[in-house]
C-alpha positions in Angstrom: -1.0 -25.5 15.3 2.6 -24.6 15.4 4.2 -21.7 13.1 7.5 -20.9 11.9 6.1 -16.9 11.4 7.0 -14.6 14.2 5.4 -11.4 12.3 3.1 -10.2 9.5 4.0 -7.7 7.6 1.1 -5.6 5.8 1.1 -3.0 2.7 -1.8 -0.5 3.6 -3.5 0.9 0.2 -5.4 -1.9 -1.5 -4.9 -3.8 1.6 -6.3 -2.1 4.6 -8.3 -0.2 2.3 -10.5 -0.5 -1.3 -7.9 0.0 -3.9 -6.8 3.0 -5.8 -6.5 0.9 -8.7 -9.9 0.3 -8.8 -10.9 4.2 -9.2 -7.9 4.6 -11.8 -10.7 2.1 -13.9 -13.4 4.2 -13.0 -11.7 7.0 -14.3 -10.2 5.4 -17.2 -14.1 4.2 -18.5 -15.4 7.5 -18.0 -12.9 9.2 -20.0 -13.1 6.9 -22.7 -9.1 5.6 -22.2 -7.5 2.1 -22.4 -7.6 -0.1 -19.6 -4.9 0.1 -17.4 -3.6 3.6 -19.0 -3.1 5.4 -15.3 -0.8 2.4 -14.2 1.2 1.7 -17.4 2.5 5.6 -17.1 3.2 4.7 -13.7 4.7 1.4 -14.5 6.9 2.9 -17.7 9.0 4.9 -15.3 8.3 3.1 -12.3 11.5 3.9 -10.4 11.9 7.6 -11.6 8.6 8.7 -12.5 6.8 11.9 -10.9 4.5 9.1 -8.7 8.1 7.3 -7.9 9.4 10.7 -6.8 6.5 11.9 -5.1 6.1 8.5 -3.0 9.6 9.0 -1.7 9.0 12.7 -0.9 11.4 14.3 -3.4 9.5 16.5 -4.9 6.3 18.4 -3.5 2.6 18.6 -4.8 3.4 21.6 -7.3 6.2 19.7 -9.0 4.1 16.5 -9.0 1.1 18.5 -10.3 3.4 19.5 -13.5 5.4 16.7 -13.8 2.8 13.8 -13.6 0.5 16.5 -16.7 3.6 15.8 -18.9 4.2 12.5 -18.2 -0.4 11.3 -18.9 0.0 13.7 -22.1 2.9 12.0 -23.2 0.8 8.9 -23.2 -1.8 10.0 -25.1 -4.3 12.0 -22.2 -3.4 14.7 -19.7 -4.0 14.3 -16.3 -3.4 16.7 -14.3 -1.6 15.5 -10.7 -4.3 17.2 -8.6 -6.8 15.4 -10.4 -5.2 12.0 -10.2 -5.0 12.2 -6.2 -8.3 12.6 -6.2 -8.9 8.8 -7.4 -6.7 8.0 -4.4 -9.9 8.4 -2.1 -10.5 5.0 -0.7 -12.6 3.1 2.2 -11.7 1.2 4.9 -11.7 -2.3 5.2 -13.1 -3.9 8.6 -12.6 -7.3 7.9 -9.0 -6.5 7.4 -8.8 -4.6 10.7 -10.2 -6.9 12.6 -7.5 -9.6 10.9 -5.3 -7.3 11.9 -6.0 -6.9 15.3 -6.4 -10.9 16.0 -2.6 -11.2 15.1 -1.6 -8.5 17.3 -3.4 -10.8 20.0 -2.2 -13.4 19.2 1.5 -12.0 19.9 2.8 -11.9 16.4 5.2 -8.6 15.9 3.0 -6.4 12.9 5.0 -4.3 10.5 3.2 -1.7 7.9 4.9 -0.9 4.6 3.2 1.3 2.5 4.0 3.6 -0.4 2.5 7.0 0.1 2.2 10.9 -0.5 3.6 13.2 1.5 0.9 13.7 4.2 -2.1 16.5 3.4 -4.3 17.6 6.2 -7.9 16.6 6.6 -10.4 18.1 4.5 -12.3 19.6 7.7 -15.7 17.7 7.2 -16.9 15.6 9.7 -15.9 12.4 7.2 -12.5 13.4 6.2 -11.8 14.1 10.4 -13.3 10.6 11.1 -11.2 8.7 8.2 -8.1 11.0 9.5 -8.9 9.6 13.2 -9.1 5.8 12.1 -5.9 5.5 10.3 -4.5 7.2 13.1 -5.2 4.2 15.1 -4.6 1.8 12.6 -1.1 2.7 12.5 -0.5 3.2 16.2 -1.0 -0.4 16.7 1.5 -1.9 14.3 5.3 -2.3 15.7 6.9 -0.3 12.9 5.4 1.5 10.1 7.6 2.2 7.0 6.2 5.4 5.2 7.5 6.0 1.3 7.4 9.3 1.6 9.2 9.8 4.7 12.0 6.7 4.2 13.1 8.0 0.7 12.9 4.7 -0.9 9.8 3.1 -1.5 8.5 -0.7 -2.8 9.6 -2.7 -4.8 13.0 -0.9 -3.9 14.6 -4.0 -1.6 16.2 -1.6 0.7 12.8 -0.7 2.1 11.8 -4.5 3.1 15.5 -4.7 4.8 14.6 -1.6 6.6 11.4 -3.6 8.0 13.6 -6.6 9.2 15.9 -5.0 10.8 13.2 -2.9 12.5 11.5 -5.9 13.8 14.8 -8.1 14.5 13.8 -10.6 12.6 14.6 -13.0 9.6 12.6 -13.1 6.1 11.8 -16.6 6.6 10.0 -15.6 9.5 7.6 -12.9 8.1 4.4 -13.3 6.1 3.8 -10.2 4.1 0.8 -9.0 2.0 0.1 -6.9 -0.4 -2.1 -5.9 -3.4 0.3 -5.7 -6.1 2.6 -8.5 -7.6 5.3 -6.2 -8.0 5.9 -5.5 -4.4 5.8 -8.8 -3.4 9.0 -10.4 -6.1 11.5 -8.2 -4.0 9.8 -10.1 -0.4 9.5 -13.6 -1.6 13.0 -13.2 -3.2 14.3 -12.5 0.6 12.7 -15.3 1.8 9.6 -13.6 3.2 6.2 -15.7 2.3 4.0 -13.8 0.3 0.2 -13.0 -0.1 -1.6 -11.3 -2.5 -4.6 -9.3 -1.6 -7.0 -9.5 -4.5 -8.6 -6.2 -6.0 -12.4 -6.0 -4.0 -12.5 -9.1 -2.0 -9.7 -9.6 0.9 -11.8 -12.5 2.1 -8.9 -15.4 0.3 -5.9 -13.4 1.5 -7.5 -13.3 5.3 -8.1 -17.1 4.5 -4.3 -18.0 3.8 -3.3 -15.5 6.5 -5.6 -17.4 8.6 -3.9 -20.6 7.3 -0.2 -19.7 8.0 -0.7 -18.5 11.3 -2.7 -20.9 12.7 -5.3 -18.1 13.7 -8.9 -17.9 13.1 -9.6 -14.7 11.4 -13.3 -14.7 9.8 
């Protein structure tokens, strides 16, 4: 099979990994909130937020710690920023690595765009060091890796999948890009990119169509 793609193009959190979204509704039961509460404060200031700023590395984990408090409290239940990066903790996914690593093989460029932190050491144990060691790896095979917090602009901003064209040398039409959230892939499709979403607990259909637009066999 012939493809028109040259590269894919993959989000990391929710992707590579379980999704944070899914401990924000671990969290959320427990406490006895409304569904969705952590991400609709995120989502009601979702360019200039303290999680907006934080991603793009304005501020530090102090200001975040305060800033994100007043924001949850606004809304109805504190939460304290320390506490909320906690439910960041998430778990590889090898299915997805190995994906990953079968389009590297098979000579496609491989771009990483991910929103993130500003980076925090490992925790010392023996799991933390190992986790620390793998995505290590994982991002020292893709081409280019985009980092939020070290770009200053972060998804859906569109200068940040421009950033990842230009660093690859190639056109949107020829990138495939995935990603967890919808948000992050209107500004992608809307460049011309071809977009799949990676569905919350199972990446199994997005390694499918990935599988499908490449030409590749991936399971």
């Amino acid at each position: 099979m012939t493809t028109p793609f040259k590269a894919v193009i993959f989000d990391f959190g929710g992707v590579f990994t379980t999704s944070p979204v899914e401990n924000f509704a671990i969290y959320e039961k427990r406490h006895g909130l409304p569904g969705r509460f952590i991400g609709g404060v995120i989502k009601a200031r979702l360019h200039d937020g303290a999680f907006a700023r934080f991603e793009r590395g304005e501020i530090d984990a102090e200001i975040f710690d305060a800033l994100f408090v007043e924001e949850t409290r606004a809304a109805g239940h504190a939460i304290r920023g320390s506490e909320f990066r906690r439910l960041l903790d998430v778990a590889l996914k090898p299915e997805m690595i190995a994906a990953f690593g079968a389009v590297k093989r098979a000579g496609f460029k491989t771009g990483c765009i991910t929103n993130n932190f500003p980076s925090v050491e490992p925790d010392g144990s023996p799991q933390g060091m190992a986790k620390a060691a793998a995505l290590k790896s994982i991002f020292a095979d893709f081409d280019h890796v985009i980092e939020s917090s070290k770009a200053g602009v972060r998804k859906p901003e569109p200068r940040i999948y421009e950033m990842m064209l230009e660093a690859l040398a190639l056109p949107a039409r020829a990138c495939i890009f995935l990603d967890d959230l919808g948000v992050n892939l209107k500004p992608a499709r809307a460049m011309g990119m071809t977009t799949i979403r990676v569905p919350f607990g199972d990446v199994a259909p997005a390694i499918e169509e990935l599988a499908g637009l490449t030409g590749l066999s991936l399971r």
